[in-house]
N, C-alpha and C positions, 0 to 999 in steps of 0.2 A: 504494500500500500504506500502510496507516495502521498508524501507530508509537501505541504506548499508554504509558503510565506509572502506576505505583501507590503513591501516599503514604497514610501513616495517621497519623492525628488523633485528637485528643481534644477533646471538646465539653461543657458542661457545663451546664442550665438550673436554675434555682427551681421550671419550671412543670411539663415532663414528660418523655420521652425523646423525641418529636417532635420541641419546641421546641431541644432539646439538636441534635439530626442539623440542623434547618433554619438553627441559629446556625453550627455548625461549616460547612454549606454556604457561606451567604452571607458567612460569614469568609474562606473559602480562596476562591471566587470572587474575592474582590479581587486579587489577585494568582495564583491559576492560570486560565488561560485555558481553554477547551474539558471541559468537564468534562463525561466522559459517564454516571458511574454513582457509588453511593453504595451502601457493603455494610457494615451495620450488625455489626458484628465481635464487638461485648460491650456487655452493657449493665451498670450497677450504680447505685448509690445513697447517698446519707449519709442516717444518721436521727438525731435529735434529737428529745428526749423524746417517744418513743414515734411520730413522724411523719418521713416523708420529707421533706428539707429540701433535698437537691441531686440532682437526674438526671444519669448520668453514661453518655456513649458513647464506644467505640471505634471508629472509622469507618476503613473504607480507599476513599478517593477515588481513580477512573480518570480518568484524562484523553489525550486525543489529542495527540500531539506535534507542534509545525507542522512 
């Protein structure tokens, strides 16, 4: 029987909300092991004069318990 666990994260890119979810991945990857799923919770933005300057996510990461 597999054990699950759900943490949630914040991730933050210059470039887009992609970039933002694949940083917060490979972040949490270094230290969670098994990671099965990735659920994009919120997304938002900073803007500066008149442009988006920061991509912002809320992520809640699954992962397998050993």
């Amino acid at each position: 029987m597999a054990v699950l666990k759900v943490i949630e994260v914040l991730a933050n890119s210059d470039k887009s909300w992609e970039d933002a979810t694949k940083n917060a991945i490979q972040k949490a990857s270094k230290s969670v092991n098994n990671i099965k799923s990735v659920y994009v919770n919120e997304q938002s933005a900073t803007v500066n004069n008149g442009e988006i300057d920061n991509y912002r996510v809320n992520l809640k990461i699954t992962f397998e318990i050993d």
